[in-house]
C-alpha atoms as an extended CHARMM CRD file, in Angstrom:
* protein
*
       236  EXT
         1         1  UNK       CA             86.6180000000       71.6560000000       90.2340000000  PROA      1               0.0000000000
         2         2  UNK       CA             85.6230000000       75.6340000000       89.6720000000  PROA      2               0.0000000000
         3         3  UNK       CA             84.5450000000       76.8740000000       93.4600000000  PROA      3               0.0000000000
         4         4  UNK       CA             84.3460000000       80.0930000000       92.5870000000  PROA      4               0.0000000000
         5         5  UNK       CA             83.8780000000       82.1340000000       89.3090000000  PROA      5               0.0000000000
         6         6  UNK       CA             83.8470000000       86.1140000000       88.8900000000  PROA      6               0.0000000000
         7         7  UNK       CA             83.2720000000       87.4570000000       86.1080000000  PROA      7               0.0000000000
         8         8  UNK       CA             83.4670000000       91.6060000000       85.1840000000  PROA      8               0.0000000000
         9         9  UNK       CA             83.1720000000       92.9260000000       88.7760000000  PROA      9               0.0000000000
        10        10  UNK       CA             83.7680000000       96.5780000000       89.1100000000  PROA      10              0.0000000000
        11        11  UNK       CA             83.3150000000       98.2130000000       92.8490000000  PROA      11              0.0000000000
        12        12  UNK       CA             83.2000000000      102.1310000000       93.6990000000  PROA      12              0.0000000000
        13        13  UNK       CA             83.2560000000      103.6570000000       96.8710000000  PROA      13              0.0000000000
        14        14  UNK       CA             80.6010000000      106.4420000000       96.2400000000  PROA      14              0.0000000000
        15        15  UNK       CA             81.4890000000      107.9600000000       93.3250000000  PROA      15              0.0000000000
        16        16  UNK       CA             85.0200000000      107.1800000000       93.1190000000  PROA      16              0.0000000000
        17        17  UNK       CA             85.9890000000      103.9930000000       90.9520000000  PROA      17              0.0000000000
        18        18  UNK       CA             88.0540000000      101.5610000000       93.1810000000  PROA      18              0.0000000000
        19        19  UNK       CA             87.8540000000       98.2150000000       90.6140000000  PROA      19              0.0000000000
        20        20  UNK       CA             86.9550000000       97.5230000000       87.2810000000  PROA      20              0.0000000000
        21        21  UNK       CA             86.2380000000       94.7570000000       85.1190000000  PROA      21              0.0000000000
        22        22  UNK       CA             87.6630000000       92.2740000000       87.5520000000  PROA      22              0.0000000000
        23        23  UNK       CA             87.7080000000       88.6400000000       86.4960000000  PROA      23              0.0000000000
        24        24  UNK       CA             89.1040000000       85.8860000000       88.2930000000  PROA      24              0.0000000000
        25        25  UNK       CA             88.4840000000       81.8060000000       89.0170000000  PROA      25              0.0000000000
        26        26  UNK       CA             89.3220000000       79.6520000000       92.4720000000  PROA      26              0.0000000000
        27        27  UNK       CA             89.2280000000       75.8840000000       92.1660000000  PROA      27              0.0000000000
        28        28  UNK       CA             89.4210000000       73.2840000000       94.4060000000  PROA      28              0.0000000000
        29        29  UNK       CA             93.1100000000       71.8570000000       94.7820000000  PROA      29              0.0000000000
        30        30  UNK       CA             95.2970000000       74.5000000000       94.2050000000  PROA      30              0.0000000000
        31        31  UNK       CA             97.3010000000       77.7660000000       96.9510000000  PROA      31              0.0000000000
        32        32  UNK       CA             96.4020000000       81.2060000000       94.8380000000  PROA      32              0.0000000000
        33        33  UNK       CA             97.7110000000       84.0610000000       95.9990000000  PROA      33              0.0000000000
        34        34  UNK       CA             96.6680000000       87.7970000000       95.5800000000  PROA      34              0.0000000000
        35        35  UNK       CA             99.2560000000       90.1400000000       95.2460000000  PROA      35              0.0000000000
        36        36  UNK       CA             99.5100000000       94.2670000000       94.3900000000  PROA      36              0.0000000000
        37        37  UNK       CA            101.2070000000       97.5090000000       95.6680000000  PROA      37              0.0000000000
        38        38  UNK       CA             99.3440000000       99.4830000000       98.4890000000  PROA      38              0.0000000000
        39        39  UNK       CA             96.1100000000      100.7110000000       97.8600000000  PROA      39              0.0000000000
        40        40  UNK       CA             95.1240000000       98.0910000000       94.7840000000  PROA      40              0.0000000000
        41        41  UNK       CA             92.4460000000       97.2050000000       96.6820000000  PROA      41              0.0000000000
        42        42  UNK       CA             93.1160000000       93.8910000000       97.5320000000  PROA      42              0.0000000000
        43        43  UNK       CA             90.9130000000       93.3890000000      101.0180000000  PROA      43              0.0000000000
        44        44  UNK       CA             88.1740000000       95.0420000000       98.7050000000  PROA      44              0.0000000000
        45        45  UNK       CA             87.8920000000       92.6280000000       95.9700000000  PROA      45              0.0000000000
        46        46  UNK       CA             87.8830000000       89.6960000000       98.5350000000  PROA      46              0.0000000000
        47        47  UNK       CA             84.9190000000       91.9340000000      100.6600000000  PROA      47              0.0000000000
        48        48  UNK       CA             83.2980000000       92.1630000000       97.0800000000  PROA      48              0.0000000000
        49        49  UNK       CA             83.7900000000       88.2780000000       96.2680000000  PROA      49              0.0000000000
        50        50  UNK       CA             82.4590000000       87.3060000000       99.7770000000  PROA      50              0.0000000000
        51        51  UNK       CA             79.3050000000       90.0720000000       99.5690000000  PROA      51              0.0000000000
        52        52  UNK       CA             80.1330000000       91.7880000000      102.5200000000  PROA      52              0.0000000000
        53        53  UNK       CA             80.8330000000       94.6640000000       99.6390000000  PROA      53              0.0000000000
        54        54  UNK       CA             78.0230000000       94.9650000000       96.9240000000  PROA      54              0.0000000000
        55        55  UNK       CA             79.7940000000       94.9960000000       93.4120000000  PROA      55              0.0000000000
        56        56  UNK       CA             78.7880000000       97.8950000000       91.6600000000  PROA      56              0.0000000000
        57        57  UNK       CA             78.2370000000       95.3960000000       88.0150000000  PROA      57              0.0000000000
        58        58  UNK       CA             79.5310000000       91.9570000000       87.6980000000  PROA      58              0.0000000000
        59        59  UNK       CA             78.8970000000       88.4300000000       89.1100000000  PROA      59              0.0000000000
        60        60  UNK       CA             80.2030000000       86.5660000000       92.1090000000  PROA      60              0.0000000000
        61        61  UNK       CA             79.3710000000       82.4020000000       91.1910000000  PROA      61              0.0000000000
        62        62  UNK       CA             79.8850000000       80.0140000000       94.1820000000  PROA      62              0.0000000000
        63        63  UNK       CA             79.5310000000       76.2450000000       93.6730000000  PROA      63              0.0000000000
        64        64  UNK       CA             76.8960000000       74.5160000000       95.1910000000  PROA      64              0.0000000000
        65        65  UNK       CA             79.0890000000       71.4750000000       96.2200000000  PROA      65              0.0000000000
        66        66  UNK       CA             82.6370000000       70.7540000000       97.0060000000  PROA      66              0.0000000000
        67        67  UNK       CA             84.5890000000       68.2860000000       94.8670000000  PROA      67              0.0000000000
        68        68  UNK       CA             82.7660000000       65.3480000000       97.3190000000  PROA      68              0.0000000000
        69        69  UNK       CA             79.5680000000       66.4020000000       96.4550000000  PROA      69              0.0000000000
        70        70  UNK       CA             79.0860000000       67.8060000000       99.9940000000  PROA      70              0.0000000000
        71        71  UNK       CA             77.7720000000       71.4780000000      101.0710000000  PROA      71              0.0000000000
        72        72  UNK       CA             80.3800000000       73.9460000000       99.9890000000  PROA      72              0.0000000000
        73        73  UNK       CA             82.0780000000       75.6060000000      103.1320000000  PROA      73              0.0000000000
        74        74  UNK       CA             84.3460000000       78.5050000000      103.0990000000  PROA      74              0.0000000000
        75        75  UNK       CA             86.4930000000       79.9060000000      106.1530000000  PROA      75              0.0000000000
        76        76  UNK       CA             87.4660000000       83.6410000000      105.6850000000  PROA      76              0.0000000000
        77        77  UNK       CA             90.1810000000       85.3970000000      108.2180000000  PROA      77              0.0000000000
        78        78  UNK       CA             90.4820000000       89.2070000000      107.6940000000  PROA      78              0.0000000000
        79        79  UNK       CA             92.9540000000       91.0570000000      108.7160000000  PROA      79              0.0000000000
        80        80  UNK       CA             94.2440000000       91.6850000000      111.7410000000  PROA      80              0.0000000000
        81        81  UNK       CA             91.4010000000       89.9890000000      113.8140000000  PROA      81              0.0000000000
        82        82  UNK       CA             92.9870000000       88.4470000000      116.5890000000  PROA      82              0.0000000000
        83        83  UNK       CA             92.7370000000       90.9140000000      118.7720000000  PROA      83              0.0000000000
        84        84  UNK       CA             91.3730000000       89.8870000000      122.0450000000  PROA      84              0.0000000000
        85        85  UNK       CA             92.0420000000       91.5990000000      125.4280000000  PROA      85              0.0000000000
        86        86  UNK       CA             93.1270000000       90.3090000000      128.6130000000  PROA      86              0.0000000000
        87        87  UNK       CA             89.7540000000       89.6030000000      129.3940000000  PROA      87              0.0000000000
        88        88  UNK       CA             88.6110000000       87.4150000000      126.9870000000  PROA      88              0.0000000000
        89        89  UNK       CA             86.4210000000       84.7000000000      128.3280000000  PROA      89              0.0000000000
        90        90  UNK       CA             87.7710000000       81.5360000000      126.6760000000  PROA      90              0.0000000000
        91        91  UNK       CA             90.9120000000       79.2190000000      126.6930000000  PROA      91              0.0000000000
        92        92  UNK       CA             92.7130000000       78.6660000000      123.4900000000  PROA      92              0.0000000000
        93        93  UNK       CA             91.5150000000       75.0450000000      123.4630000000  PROA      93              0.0000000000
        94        94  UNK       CA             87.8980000000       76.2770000000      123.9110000000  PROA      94              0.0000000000
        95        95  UNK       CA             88.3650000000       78.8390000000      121.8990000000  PROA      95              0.0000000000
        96        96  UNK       CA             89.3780000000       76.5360000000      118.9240000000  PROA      96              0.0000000000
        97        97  UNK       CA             86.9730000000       73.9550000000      120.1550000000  PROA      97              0.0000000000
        98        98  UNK       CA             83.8700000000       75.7730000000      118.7930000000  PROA      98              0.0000000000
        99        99  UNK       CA             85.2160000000       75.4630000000      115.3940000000  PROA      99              0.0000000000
       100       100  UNK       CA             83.9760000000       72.3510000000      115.1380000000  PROA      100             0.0000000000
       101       101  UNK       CA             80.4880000000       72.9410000000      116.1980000000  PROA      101             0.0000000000
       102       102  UNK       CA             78.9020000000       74.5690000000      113.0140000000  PROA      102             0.0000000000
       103       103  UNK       CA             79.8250000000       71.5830000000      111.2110000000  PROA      103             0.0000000000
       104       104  UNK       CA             77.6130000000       69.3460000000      113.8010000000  PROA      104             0.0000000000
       105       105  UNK       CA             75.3670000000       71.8420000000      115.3310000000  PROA      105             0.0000000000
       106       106  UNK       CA             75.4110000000       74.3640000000      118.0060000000  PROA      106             0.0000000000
       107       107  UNK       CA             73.8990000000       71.3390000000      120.4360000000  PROA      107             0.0000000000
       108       108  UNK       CA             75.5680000000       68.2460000000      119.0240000000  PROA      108             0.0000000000
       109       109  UNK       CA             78.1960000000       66.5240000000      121.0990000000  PROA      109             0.0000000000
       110       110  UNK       CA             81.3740000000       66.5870000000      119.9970000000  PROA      110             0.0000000000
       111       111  UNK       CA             83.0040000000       62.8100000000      118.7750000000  PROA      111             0.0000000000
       112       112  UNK       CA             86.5280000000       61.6750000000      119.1430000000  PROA      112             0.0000000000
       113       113  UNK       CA             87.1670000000       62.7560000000      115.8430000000  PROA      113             0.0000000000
       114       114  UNK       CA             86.3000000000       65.9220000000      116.6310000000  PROA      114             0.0000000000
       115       115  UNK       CA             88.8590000000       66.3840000000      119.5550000000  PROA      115             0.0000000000
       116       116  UNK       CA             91.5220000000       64.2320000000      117.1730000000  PROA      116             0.0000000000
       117       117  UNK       CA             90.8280000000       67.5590000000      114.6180000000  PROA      117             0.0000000000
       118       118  UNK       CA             91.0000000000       69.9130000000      117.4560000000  PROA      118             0.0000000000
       119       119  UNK       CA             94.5090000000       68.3330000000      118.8390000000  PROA      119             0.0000000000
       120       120  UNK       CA             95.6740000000       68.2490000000      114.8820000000  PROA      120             0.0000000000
       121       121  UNK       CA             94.6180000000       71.9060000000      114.2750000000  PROA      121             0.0000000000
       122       122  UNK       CA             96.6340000000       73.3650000000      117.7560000000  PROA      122             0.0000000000
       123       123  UNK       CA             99.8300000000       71.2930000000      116.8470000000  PROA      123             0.0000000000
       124       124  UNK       CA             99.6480000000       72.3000000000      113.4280000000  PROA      124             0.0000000000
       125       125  UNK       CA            100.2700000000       75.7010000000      114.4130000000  PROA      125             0.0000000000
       126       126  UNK       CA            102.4340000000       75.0840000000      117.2830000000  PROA      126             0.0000000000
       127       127  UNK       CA             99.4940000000       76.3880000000      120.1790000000  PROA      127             0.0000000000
       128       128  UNK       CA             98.8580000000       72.8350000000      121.6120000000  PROA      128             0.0000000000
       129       129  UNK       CA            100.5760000000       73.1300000000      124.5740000000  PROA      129             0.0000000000
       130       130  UNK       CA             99.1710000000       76.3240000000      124.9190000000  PROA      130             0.0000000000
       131       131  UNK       CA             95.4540000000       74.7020000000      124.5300000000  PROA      131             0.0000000000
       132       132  UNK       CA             95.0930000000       76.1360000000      128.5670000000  PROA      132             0.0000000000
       133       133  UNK       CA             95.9170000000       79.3400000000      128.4310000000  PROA      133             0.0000000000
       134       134  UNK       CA             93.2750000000       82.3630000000      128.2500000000  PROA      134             0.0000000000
       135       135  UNK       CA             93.6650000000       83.9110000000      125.0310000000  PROA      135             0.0000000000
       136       136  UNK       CA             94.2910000000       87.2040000000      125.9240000000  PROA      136             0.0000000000
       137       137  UNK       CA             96.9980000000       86.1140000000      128.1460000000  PROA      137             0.0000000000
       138       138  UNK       CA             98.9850000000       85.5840000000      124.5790000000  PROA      138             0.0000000000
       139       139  UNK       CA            101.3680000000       87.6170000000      121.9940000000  PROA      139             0.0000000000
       140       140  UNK       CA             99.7520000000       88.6470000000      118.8920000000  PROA      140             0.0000000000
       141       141  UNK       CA            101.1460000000       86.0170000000      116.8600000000  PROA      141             0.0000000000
       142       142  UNK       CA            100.0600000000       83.3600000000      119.2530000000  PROA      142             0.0000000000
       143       143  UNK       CA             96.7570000000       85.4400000000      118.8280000000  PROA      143             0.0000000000
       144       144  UNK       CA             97.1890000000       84.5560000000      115.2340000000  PROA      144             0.0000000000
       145       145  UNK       CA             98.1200000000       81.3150000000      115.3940000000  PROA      145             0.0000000000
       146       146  UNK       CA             94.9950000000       80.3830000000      117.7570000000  PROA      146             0.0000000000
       147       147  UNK       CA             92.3700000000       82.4380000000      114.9510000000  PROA      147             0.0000000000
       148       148  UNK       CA             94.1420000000       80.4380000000      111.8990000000  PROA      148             0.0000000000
       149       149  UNK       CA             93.6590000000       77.3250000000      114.0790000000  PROA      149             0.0000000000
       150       150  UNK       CA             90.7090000000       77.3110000000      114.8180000000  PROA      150             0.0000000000
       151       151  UNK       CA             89.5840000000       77.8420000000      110.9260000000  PROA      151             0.0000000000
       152       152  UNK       CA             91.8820000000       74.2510000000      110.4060000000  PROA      152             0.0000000000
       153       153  UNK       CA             89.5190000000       72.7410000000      112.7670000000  PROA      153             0.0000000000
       154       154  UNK       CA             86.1290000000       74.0410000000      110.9040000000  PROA      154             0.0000000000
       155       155  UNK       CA             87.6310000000       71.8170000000      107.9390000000  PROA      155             0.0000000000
       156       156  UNK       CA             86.1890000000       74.0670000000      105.4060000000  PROA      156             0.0000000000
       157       157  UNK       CA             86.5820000000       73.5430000000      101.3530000000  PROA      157             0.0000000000
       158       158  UNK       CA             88.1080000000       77.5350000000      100.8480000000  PROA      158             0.0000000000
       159       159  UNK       CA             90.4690000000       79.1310000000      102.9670000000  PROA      159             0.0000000000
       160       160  UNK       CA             90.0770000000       83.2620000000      102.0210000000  PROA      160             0.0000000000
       161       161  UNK       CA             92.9100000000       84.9980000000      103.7080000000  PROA      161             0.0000000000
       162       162  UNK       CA             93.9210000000       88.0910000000      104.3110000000  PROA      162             0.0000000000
       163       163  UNK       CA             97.7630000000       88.7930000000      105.0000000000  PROA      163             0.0000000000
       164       164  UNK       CA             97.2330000000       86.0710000000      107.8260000000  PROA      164             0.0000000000
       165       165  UNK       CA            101.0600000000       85.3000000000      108.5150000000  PROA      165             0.0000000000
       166       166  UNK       CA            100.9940000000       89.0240000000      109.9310000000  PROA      166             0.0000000000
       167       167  UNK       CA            102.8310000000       88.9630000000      113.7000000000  PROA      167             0.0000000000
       168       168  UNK       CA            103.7640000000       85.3980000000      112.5980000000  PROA      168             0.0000000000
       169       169  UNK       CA            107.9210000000       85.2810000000      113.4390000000  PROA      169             0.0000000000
       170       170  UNK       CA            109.8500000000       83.6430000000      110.0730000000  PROA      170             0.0000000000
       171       171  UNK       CA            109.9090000000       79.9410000000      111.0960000000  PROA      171             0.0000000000
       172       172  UNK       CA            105.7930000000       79.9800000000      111.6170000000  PROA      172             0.0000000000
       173       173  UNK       CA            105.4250000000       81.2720000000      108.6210000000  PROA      173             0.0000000000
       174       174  UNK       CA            106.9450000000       78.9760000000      106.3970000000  PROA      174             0.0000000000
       175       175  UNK       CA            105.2040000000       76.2750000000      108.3650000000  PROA      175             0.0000000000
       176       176  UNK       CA            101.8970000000       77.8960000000      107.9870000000  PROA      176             0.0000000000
       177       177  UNK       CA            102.4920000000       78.1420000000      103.9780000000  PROA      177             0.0000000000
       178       178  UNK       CA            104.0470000000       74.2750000000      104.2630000000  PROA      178             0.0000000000
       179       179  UNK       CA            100.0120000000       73.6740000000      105.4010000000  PROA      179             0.0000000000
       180       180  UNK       CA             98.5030000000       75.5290000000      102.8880000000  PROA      180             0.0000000000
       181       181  UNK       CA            100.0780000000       74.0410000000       99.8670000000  PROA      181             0.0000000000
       182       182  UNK       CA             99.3620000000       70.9320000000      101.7210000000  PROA      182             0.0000000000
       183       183  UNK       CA             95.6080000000       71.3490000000      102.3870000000  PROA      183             0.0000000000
       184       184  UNK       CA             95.5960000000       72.6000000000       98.8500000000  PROA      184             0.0000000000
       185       185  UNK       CA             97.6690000000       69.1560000000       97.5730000000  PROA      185             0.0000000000
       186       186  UNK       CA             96.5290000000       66.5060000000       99.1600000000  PROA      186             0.0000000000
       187       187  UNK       CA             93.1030000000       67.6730000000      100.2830000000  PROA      187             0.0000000000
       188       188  UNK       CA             92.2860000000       68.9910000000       97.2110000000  PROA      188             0.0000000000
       189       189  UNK       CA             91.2800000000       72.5650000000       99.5880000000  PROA      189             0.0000000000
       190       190  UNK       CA             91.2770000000       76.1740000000       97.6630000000  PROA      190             0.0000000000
       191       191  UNK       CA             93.3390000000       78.7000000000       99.2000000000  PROA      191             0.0000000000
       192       192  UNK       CA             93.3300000000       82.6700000000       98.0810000000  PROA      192             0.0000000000
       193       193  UNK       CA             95.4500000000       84.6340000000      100.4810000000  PROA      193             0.0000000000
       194       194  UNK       CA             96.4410000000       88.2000000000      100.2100000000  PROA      194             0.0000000000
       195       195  UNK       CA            100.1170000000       88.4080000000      100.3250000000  PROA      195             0.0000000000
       196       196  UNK       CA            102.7030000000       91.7040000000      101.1330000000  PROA      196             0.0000000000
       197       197  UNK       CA            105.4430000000       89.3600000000      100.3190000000  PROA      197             0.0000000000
       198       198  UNK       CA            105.0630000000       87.2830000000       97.3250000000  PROA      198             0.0000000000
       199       199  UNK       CA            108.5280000000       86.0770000000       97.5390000000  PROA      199             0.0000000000
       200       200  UNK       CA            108.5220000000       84.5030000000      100.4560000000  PROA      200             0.0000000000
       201       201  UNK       CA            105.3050000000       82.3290000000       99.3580000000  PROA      201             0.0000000000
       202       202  UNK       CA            106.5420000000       81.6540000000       95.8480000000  PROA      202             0.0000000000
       203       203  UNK       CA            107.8560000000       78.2800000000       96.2950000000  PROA      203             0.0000000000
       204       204  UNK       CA            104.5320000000       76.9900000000       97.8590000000  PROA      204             0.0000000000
       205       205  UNK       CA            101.8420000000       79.1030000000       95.6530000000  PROA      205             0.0000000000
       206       206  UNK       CA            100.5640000000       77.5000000000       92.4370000000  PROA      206             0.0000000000
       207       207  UNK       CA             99.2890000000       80.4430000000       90.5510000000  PROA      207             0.0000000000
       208       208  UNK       CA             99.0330000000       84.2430000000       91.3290000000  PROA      208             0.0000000000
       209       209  UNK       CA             97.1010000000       87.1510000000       91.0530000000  PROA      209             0.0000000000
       210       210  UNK       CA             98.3720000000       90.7450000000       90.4960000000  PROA      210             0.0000000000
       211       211  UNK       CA             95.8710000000       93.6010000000       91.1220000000  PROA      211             0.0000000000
       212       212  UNK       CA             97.5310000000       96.3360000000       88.5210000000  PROA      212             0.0000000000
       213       213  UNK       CA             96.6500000000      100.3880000000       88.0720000000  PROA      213             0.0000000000
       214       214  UNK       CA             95.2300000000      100.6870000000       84.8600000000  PROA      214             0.0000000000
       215       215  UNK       CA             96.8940000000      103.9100000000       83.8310000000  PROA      215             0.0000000000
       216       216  UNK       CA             93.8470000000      105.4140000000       81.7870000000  PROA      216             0.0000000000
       217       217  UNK       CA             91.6790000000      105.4850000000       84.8240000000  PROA      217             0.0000000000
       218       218  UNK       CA             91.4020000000      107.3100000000       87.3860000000  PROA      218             0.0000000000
       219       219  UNK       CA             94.1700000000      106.5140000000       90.0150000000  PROA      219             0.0000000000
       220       220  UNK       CA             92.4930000000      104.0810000000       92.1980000000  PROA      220             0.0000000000
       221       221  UNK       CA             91.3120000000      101.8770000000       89.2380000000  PROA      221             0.0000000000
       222       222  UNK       CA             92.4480000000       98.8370000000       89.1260000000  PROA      222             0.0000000000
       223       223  UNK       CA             92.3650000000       96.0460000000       86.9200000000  PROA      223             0.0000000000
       224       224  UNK       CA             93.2620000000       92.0760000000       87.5880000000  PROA      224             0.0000000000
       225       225  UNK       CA             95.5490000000       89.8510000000       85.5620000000  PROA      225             0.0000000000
       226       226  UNK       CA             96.3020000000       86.7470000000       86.3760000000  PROA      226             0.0000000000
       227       227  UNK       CA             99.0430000000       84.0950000000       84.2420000000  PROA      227             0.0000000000
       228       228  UNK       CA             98.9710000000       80.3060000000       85.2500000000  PROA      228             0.0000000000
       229       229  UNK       CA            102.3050000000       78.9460000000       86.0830000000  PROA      229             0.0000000000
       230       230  UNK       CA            103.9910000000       78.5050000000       89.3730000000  PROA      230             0.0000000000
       231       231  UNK       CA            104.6740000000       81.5500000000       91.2420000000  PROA      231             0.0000000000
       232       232  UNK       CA            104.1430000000       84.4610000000       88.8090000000  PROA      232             0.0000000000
       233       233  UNK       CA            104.5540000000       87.3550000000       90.2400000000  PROA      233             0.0000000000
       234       234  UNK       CA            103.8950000000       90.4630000000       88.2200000000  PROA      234             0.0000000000
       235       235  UNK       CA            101.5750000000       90.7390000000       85.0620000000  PROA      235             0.0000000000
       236       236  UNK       CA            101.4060000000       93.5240000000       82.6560000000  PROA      236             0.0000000000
């Protein structure tokens, strides 16, 4: 099922041209990753996709409903977010706890299945015997682990991701892509995550896409090209 459809997005800071004529598709069951070199304006076109960025031309199309006929939700992690202090007022359970209450409401009590979810979303990133600690009392992958965590609990239809293995050592890492393709697989989920290292992702990813300088435009133009197959890489 098509979640999300864009269709001849261009975006320019001011007056300088930083995309054009992007067009890309997300749907439901498949790991998509976003690749280019430094500067292609990756974070931007997911800022654009999301509307926290107004596209300059172009349309963004979200479905209404997920592939269960439910309320579309989407969970987005930007980069480098966890970055609480020492004095952050929350444990990591609590912290991923209220995850789970947009999905019920602010004032709803949480069920069993709730704290099952919770439980499954700390182990799945290793952090469940670290459910008592304060967060700020952790490393910055732990950090990490704890933000992408609590997003597992919130259950939502799209995962948008921004380089979020960052501070992750190598072992994490592959687990955390192990989950993706999984969520992607066998909960028919839609993942788009920004990637430095396509490589390393290329045996779990089902399709990619390559943010490319289009050489007849001004240097921070960029176009998009995708190619379906598993684990392309580079396009054009």
């Amino acid at each position: 099922m098509r979640y999300i459809t864009v269709t001849n997005l261009s975006y320019q800071y001011d007056a300088e041209p930083v995309l054009e004529n992007i067009n890309y598709y997300l749907d439901s069951g498949e790991f998509v990753t976003l690749t280019g070199e430094n500067g292609a304006a990756k974070s931007t076109l997911i800022k654009a996709t999301l509307g926290i960025l107004k596209p300059k031309v172009g349309s963004v199309v979200f479905s209404k409903k997920n592939k269960d006929g439910k309320k579309l939700r989407l969970a987005y992690l930007p980069q480098q977010i966890a970055s609480f202090n020492a004095g952050f007022p929350s444990t990591v359970y609590e912290f991923v706890k209220s995850g789970r209450y947009p999905r019920n409401g602010w004032f709803r009590r949480l069920t069993e299945h709730d704290e099952e979810h919770i439980k499954a979303s700390l182990e799945s990133v290793g952090m469940w015997e670290n459910r008592h600690k304060p967060i700020g009392s952790l490393s910055g992958g732990q950090k990490q682990r704890v933000v992408i965590a609590r997003m597992f609990a919130s259950d939502p239809d799209i995962f948008i991701l921004d380089e979020p293995t960052t501070g992750m050592d190598s072992g994490t890492t592959q687990t955390f892509y192990e989950l993706m393709h999984h969520n992607a697989h066998k909960h028919g989920k839609s993942v788009l995550m920004i990637t430095h290292d396509p490589e390393e992702v290329k045996n779990y990813a089902d399709r990619n896409i390559h943010l490319v300088r289009n050489q007849e435009l001004p240097w921070r133009c960029f176009n998009v090209h995708e190619k379906d197959g598993k684990a392309e890489k580079h396009v054009g």
